[in-house]
PDB file of N, CA, C and O in Angstrom, chain B, residues numbered from 101:
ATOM      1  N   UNK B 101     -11.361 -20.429 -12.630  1.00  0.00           N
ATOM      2  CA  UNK B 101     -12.615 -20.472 -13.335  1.00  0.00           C
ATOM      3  C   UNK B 101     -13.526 -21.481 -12.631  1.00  0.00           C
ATOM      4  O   UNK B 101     -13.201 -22.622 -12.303  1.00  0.00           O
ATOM      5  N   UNK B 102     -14.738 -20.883 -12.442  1.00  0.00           N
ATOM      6  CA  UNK B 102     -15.539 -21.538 -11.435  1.00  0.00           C
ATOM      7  C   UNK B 102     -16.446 -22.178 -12.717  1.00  0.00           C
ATOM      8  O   UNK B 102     -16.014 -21.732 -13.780  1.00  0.00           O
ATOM      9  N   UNK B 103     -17.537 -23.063 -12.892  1.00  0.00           N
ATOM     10  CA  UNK B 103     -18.396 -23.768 -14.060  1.00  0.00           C
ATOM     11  C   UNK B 103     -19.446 -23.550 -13.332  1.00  0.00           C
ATOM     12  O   UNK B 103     -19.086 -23.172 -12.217  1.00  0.00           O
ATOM     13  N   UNK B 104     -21.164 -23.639 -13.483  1.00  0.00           N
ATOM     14  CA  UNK B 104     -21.941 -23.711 -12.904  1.00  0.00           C
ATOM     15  C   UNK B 104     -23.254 -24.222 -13.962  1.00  0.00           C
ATOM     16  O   UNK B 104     -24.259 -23.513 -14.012  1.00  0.00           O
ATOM     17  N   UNK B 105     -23.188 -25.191 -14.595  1.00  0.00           N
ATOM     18  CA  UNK B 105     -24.175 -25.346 -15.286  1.00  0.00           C
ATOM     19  C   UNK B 105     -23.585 -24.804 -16.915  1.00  0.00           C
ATOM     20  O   UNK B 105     -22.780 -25.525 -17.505  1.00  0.00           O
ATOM     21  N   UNK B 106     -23.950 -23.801 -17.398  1.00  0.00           N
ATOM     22  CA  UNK B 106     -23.684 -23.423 -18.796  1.00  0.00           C
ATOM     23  C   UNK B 106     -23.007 -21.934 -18.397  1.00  0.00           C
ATOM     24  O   UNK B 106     -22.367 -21.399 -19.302  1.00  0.00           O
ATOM     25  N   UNK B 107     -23.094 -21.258 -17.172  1.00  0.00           N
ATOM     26  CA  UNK B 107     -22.669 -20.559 -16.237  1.00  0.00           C
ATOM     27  C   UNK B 107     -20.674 -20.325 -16.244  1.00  0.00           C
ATOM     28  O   UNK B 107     -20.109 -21.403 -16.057  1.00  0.00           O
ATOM     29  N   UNK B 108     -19.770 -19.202 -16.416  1.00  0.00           N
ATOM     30  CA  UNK B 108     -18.908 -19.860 -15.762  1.00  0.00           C
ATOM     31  C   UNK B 108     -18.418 -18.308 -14.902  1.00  0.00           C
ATOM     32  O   UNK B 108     -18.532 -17.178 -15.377  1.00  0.00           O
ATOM     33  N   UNK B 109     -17.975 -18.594 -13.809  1.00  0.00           N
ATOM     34  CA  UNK B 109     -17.654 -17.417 -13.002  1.00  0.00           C
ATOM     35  C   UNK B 109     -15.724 -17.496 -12.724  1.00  0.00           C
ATOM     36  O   UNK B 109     -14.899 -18.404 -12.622  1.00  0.00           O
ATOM     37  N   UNK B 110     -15.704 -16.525 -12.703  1.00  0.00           N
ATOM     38  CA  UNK B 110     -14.106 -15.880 -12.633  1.00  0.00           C
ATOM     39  C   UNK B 110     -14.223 -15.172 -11.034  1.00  0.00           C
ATOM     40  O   UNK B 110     -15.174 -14.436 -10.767  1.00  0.00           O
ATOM     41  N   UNK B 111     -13.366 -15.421 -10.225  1.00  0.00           N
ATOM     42  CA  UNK B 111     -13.242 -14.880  -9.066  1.00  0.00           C
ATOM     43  C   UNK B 111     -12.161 -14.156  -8.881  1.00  0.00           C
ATOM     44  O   UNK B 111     -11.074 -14.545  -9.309  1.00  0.00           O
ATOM     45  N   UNK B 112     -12.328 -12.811  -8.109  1.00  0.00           N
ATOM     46  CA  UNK B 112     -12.117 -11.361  -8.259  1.00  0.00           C
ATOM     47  C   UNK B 112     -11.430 -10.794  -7.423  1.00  0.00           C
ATOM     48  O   UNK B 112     -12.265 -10.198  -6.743  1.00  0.00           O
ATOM     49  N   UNK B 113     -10.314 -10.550  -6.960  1.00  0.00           N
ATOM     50  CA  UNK B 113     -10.081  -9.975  -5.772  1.00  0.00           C
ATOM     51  C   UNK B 113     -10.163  -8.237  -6.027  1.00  0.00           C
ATOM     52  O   UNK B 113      -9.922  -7.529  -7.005  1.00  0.00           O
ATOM     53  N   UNK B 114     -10.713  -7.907  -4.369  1.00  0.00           N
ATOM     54  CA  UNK B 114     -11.643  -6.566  -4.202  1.00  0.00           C
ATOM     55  C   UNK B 114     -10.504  -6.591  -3.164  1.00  0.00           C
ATOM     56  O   UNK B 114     -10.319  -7.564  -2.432  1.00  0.00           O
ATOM     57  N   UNK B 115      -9.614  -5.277  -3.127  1.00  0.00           N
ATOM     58  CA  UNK B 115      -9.092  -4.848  -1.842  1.00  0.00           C
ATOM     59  C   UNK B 115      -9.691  -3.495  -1.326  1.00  0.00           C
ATOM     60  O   UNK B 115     -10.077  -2.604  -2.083  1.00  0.00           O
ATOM     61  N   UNK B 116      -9.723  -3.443  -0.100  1.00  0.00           N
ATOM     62  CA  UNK B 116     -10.877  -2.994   0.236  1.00  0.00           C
ATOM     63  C   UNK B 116     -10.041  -0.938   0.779  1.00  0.00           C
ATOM     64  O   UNK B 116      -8.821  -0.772   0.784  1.00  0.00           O
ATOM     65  N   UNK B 117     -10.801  -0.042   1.054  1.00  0.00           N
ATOM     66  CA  UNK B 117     -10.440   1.506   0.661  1.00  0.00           C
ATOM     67  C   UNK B 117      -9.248   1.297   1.491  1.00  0.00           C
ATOM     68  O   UNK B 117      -8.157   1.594   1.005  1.00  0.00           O
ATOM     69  N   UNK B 118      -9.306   0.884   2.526  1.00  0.00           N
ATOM     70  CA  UNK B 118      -8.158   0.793   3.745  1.00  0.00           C
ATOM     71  C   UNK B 118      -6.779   0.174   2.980  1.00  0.00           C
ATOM     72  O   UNK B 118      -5.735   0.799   2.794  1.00  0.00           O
ATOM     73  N   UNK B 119      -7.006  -0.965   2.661  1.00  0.00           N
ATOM     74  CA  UNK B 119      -5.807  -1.708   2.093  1.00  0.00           C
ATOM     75  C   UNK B 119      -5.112  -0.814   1.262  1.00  0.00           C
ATOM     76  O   UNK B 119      -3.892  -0.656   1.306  1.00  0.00           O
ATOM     77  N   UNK B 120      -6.048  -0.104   0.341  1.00  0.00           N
ATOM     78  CA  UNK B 120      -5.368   1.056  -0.913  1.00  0.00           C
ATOM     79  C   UNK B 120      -4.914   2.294  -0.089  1.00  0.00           C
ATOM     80  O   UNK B 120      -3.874   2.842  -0.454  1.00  0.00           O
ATOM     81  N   UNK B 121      -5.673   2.860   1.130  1.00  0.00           N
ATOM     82  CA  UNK B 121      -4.786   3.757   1.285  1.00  0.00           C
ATOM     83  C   UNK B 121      -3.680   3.652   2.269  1.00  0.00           C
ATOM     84  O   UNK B 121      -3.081   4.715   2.437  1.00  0.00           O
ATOM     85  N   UNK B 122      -3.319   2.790   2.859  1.00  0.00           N
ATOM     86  CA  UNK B 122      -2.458   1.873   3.116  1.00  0.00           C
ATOM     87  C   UNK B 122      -0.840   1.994   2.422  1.00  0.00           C
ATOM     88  O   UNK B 122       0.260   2.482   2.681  1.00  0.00           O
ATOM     89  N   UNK B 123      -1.590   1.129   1.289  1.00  0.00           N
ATOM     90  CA  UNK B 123      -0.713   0.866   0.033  1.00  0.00           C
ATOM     91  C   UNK B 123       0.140   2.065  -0.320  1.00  0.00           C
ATOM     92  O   UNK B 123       1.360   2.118  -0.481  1.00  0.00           O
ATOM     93  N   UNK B 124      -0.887   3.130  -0.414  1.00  0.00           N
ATOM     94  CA  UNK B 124      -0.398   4.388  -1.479  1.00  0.00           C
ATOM     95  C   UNK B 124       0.298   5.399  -0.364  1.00  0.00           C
ATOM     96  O   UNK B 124       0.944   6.288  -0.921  1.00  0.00           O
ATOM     97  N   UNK B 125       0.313   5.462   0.993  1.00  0.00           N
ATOM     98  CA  UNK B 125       0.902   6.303   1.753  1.00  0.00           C
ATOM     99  C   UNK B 125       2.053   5.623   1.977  1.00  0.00           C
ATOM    100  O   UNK B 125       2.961   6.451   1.902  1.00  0.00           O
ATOM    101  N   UNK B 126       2.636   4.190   2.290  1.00  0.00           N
ATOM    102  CA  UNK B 126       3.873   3.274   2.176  1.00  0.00           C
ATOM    103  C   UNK B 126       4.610   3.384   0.467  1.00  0.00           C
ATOM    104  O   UNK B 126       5.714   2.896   0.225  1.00  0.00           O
ATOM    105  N   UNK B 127       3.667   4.192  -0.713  1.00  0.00           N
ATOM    106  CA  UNK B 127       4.722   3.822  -1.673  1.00  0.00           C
ATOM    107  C   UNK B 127       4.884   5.133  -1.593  1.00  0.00           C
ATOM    108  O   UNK B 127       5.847   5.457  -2.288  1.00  0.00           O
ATOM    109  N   UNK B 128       4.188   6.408  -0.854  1.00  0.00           N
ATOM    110  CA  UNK B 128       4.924   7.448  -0.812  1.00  0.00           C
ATOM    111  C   UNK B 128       6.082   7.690  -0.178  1.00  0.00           C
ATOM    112  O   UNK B 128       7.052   8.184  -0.753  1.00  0.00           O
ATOM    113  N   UNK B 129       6.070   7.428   0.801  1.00  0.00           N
ATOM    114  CA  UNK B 129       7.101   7.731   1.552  1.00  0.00           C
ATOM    115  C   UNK B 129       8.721   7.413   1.192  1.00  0.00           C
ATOM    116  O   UNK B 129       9.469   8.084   1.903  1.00  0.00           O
ATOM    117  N   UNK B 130       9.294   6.688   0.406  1.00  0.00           N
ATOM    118  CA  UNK B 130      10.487   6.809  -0.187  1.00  0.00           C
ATOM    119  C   UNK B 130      10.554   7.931  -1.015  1.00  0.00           C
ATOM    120  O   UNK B 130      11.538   8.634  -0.790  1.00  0.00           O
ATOM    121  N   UNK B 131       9.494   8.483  -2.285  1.00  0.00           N
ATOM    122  CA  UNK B 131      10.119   9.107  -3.009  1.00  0.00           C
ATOM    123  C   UNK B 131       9.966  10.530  -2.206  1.00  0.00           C
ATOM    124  O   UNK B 131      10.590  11.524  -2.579  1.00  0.00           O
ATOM    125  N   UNK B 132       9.282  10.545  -1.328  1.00  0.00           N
ATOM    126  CA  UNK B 132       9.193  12.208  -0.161  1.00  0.00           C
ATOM    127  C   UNK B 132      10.524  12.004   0.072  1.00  0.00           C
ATOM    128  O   UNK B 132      11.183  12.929  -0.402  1.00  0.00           O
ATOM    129  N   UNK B 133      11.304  11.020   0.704  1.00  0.00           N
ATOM    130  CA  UNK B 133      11.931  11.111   1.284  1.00  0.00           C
ATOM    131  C   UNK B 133      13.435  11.443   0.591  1.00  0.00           C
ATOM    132  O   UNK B 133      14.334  12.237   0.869  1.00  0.00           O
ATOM    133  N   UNK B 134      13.256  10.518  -0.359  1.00  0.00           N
ATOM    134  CA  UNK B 134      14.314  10.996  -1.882  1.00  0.00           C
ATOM    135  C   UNK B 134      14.501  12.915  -1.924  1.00  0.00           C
ATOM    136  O   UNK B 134      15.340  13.692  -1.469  1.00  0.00           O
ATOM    137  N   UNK B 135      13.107  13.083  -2.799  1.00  0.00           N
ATOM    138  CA  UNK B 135      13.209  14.366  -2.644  1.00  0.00           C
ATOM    139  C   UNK B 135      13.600  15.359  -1.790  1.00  0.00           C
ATOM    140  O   UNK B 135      14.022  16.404  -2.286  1.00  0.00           O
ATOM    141  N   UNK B 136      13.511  15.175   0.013  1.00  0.00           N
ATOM    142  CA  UNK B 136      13.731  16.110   0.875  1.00  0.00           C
ATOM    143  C   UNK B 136      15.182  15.882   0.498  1.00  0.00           C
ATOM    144  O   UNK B 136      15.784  16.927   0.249  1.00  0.00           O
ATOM    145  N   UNK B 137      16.020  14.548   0.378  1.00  0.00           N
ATOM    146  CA  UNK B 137      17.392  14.757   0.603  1.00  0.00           C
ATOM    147  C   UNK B 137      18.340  15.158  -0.302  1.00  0.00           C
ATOM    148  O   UNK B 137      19.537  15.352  -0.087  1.00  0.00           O
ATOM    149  N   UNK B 138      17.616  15.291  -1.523  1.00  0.00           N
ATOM    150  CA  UNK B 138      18.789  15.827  -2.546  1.00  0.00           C
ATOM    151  C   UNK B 138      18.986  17.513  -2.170  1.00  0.00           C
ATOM    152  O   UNK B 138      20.041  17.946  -2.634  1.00  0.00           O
ATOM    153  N   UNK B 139      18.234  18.456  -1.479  1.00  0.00           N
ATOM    154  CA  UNK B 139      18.741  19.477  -1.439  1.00  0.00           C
ATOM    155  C   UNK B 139      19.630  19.514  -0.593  1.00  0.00           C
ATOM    156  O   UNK B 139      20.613  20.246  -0.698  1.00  0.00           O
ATOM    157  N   UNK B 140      19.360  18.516   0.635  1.00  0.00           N
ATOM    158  CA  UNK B 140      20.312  18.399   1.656  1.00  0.00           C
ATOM    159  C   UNK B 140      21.725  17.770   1.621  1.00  0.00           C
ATOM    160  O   UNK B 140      22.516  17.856   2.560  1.00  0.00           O
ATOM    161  N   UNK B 141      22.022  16.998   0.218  1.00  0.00           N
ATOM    162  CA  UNK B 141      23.210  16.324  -0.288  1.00  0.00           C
ATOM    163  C   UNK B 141      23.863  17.500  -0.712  1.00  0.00           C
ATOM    164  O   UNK B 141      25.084  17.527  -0.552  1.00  0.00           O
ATOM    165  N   UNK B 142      23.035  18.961  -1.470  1.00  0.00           N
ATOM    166  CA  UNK B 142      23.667  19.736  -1.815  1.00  0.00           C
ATOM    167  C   UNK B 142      24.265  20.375  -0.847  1.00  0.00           C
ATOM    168  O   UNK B 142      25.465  20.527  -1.078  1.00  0.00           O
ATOM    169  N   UNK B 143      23.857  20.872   0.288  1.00  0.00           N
ATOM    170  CA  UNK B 143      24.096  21.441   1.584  1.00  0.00           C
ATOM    171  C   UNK B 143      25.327  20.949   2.094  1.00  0.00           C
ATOM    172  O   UNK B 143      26.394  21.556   2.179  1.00  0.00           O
ATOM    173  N   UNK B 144      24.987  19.454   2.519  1.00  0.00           N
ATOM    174  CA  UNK B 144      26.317  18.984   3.373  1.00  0.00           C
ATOM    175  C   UNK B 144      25.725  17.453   2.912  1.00  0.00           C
ATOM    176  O   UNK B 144      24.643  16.963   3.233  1.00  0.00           O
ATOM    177  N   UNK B 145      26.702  16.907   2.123  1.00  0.00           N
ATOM    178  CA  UNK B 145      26.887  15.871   1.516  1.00  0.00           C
ATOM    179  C   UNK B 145      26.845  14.732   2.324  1.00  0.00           C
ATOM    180  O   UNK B 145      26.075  13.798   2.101  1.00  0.00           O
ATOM    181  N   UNK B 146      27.700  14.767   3.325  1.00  0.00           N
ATOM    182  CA  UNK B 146      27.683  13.868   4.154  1.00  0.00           C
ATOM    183  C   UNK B 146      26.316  13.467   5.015  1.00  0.00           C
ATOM    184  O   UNK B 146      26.012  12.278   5.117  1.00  0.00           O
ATOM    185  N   UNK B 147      25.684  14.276   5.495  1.00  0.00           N
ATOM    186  CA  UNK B 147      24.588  14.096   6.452  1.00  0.00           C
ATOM    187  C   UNK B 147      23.511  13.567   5.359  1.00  0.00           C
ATOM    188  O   UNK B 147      22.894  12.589   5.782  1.00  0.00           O
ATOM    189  N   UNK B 148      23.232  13.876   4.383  1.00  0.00           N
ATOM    190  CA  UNK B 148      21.730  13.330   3.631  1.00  0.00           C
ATOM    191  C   UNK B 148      21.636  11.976   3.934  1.00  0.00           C
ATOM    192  O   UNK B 148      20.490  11.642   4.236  1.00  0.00           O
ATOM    193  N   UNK B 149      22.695  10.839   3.957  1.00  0.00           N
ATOM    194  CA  UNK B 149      22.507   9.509   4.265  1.00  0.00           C
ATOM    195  C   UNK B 149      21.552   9.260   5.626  1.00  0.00           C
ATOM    196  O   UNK B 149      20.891   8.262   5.911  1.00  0.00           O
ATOM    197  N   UNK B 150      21.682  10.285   6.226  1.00  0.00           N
ATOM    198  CA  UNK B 150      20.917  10.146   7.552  1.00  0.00           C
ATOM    199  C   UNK B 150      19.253  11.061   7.294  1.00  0.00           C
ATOM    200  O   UNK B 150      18.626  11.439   8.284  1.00  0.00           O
ATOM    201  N   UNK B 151      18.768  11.290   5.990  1.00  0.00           N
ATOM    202  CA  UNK B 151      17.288  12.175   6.173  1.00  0.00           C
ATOM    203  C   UNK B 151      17.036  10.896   5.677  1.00  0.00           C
ATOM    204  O   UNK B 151      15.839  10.649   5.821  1.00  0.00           O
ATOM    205  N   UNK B 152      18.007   9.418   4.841  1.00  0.00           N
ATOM    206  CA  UNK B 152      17.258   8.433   4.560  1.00  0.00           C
ATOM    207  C   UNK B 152      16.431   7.530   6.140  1.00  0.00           C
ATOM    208  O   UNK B 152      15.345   6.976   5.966  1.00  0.00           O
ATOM    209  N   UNK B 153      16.991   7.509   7.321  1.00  0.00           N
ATOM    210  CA  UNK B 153      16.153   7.069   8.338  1.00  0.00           C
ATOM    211  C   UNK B 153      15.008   7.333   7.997  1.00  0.00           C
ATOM    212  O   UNK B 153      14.411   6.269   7.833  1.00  0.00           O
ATOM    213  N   UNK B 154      14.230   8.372   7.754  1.00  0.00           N
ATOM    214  CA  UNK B 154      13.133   8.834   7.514  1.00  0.00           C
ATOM    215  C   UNK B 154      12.143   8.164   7.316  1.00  0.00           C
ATOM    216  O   UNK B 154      11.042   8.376   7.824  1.00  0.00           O
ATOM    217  N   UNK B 155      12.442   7.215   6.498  1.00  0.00           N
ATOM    218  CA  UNK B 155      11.660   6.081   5.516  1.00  0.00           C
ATOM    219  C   UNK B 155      11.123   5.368   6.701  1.00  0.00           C
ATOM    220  O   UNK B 155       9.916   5.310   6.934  1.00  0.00           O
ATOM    221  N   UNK B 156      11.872   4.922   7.314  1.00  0.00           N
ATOM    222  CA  UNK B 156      12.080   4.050   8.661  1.00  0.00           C
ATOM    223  C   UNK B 156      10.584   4.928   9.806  1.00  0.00           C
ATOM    224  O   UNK B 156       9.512   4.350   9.981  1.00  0.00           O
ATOM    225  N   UNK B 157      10.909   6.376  10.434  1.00  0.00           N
ATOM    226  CA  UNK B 157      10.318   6.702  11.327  1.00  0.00           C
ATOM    227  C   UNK B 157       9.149   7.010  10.624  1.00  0.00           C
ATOM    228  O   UNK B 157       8.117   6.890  11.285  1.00  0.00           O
ATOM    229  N   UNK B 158       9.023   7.398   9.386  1.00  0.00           N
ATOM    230  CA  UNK B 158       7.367   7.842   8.596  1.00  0.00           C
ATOM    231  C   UNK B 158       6.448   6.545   8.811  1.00  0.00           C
ATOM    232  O   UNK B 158       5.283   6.563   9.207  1.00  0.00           O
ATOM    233  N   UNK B 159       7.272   5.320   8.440  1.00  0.00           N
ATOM    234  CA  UNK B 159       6.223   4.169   8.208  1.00  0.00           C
ATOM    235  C   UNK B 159       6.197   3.729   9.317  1.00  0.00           C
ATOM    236  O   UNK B 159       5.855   2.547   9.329  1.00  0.00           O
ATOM    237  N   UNK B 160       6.570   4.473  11.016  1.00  0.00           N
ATOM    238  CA  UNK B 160       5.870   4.389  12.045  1.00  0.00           C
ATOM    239  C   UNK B 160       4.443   4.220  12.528  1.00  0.00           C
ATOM    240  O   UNK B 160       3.814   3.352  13.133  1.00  0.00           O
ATOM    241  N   UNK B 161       4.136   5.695  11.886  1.00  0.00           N
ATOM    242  CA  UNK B 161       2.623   6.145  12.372  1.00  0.00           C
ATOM    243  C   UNK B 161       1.776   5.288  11.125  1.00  0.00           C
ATOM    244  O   UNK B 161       0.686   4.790  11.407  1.00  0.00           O
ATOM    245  N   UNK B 162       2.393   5.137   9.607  1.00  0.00           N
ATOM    246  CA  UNK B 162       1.447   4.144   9.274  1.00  0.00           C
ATOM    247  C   UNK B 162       0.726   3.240   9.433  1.00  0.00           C
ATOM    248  O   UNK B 162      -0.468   3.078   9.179  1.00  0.00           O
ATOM    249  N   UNK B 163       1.975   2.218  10.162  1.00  0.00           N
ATOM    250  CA  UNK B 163       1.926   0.858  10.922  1.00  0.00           C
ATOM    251  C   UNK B 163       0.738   1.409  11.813  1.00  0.00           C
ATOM    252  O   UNK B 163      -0.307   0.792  11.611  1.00  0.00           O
ATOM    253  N   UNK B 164       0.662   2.276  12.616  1.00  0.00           N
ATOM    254  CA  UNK B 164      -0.222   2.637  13.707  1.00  0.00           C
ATOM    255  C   UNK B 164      -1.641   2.747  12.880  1.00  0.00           C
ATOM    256  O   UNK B 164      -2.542   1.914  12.986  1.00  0.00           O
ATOM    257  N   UNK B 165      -1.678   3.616  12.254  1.00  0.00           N
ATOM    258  CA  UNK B 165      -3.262   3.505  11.624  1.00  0.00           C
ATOM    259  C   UNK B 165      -3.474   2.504  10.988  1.00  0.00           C
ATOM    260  O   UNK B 165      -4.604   2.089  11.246  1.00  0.00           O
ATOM    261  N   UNK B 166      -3.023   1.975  10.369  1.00  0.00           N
ATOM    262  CA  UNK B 166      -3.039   0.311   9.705  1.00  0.00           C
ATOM    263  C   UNK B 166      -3.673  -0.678  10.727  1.00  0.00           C
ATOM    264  O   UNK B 166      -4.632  -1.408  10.475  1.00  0.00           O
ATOM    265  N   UNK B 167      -3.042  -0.609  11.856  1.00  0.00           N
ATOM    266  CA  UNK B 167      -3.457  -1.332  12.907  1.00  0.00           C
ATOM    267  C   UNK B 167      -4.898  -0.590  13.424  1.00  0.00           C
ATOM    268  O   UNK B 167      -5.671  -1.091  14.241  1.00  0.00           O
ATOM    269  N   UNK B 168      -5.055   0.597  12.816  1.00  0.00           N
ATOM    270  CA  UNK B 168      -6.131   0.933  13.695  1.00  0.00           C
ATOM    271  C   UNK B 168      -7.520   0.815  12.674  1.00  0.00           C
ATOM    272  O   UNK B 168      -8.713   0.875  12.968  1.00  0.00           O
ATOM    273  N   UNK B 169      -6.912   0.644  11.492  1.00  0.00           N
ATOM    274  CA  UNK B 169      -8.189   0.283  10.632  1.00  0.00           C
ATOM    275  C   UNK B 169      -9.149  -0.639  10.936  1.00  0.00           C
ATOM    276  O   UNK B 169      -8.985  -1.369  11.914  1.00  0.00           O
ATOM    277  N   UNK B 170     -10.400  -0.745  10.061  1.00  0.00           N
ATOM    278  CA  UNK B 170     -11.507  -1.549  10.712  1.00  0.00           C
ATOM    279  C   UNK B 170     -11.188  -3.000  10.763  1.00  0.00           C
ATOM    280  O   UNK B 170     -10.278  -3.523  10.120  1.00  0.00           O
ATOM    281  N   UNK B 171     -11.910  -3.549  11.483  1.00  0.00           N
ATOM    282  CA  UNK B 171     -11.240  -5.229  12.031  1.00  0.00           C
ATOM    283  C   UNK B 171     -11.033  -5.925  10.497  1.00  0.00           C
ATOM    284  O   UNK B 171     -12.039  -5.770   9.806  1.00  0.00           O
ATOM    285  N   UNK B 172     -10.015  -6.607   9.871  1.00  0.00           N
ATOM    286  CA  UNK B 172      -9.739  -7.228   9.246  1.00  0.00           C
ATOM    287  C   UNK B 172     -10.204  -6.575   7.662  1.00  0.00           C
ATOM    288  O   UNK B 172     -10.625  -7.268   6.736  1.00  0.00           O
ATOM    289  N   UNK B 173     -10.050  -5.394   7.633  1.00  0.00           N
ATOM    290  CA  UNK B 173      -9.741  -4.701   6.559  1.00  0.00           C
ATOM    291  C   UNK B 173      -8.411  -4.595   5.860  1.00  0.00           C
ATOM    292  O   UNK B 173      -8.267  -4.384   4.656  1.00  0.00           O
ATOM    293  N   UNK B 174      -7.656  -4.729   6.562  1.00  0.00           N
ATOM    294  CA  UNK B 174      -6.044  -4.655   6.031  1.00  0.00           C
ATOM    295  C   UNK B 174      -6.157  -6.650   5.945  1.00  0.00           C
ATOM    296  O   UNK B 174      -5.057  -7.102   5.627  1.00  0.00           O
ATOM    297  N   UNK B 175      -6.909  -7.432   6.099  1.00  0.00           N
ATOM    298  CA  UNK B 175      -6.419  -8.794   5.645  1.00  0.00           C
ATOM    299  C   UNK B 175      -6.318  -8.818   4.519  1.00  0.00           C
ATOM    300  O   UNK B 175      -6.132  -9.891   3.946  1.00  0.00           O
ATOM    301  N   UNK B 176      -6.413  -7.593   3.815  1.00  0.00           N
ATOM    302  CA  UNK B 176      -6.105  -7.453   2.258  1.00  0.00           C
ATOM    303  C   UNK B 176      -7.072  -8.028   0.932  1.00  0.00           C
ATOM    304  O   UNK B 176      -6.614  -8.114  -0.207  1.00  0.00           O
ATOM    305  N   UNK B 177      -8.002  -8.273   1.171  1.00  0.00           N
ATOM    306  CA  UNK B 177      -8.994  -8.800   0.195  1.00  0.00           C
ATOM    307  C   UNK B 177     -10.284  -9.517   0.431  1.00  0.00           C
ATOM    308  O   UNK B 177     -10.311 -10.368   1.320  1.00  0.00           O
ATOM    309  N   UNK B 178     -11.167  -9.308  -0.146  1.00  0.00           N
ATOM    310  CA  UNK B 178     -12.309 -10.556  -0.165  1.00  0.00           C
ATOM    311  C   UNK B 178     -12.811 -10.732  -1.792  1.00  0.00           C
ATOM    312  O   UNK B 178     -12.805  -9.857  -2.659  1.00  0.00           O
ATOM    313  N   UNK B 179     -13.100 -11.677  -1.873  1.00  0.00           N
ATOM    314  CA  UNK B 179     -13.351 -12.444  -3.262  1.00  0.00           C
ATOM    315  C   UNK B 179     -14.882 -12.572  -3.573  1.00  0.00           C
ATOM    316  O   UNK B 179     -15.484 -13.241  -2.733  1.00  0.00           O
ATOM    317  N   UNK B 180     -15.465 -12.192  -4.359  1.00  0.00           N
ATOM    318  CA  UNK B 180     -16.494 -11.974  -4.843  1.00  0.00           C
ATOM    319  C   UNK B 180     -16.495 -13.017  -6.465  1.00  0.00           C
ATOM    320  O   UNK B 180     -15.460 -13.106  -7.127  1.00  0.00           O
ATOM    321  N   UNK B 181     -17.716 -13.675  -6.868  1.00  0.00           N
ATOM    322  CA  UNK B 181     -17.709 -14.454  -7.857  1.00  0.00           C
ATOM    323  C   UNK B 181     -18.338 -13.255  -9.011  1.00  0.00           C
ATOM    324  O   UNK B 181     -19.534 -12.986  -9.121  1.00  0.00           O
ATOM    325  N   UNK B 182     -17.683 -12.890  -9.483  1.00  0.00           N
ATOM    326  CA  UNK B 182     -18.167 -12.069 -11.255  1.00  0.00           C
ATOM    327  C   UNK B 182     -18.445 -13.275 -12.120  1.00  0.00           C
ATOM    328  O   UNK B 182     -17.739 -14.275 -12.253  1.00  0.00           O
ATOM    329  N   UNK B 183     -19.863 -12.932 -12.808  1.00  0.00           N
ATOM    330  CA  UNK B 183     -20.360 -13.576 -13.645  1.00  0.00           C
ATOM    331  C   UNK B 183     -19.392 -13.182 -15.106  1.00  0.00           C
ATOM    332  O   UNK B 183     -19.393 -12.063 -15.618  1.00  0.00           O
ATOM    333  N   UNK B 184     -18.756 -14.125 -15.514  1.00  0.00           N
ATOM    334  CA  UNK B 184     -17.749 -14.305 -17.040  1.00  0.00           C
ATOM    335  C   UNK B 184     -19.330 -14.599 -18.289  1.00  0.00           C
ATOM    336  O   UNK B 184     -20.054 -15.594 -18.251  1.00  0.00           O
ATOM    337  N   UNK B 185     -19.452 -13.609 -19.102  1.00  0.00           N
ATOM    338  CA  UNK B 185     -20.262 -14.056 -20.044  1.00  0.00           C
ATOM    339  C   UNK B 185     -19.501 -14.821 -21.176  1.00  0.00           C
ATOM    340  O   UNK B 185     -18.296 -14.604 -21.301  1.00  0.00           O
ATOM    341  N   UNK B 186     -20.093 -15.648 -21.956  1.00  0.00           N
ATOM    342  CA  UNK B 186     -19.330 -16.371 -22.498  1.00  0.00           C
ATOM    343  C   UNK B 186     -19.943 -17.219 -23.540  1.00  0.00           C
ATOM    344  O   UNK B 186     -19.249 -18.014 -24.175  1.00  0.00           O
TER     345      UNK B 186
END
């Protein structure tokens, strides 16, 4: 809580479109990956432990566009002062 006179401001974190889609393609990728392997546990039981790598080579190319996002967009936030009425 920031004070400013009779004023008081609350500061905000804004993550910015990159960071979110970021976010939301890394929390996909386990349950894709879940899903491809239960038919394949049915198939041959043994091998599904290995469609879990997956997780591993998907969040390859993420890492890559992540890195390729705009300069210091993935630093994950900037803070903006919102006026708290009060």
């Amino acid at each position: 809580m920031i004070k400013a006179g009779n004023l008081e401001f609350e500061r905000v974190l804004f993550f910015s479109d990159a960071v979110r889609r970021i976010a939301a393609l890394r929390m996909l990728v386990a349950p894709l990956v879940f899903l491809v392997s239960i038919p394949i546990a049915l198939v041959v039981a043994g091998q599904a432990e290995y469609v879990w790598i997956m997780v591993w080579v998907l969040n390859l190319p993420i890492n890559v566009i992540a890195r390729r996002e705009e300069d210091g967009a993935l630093a994950g936030w900037s803070t903006r002062m919102m006026h708290r009425p009060g």
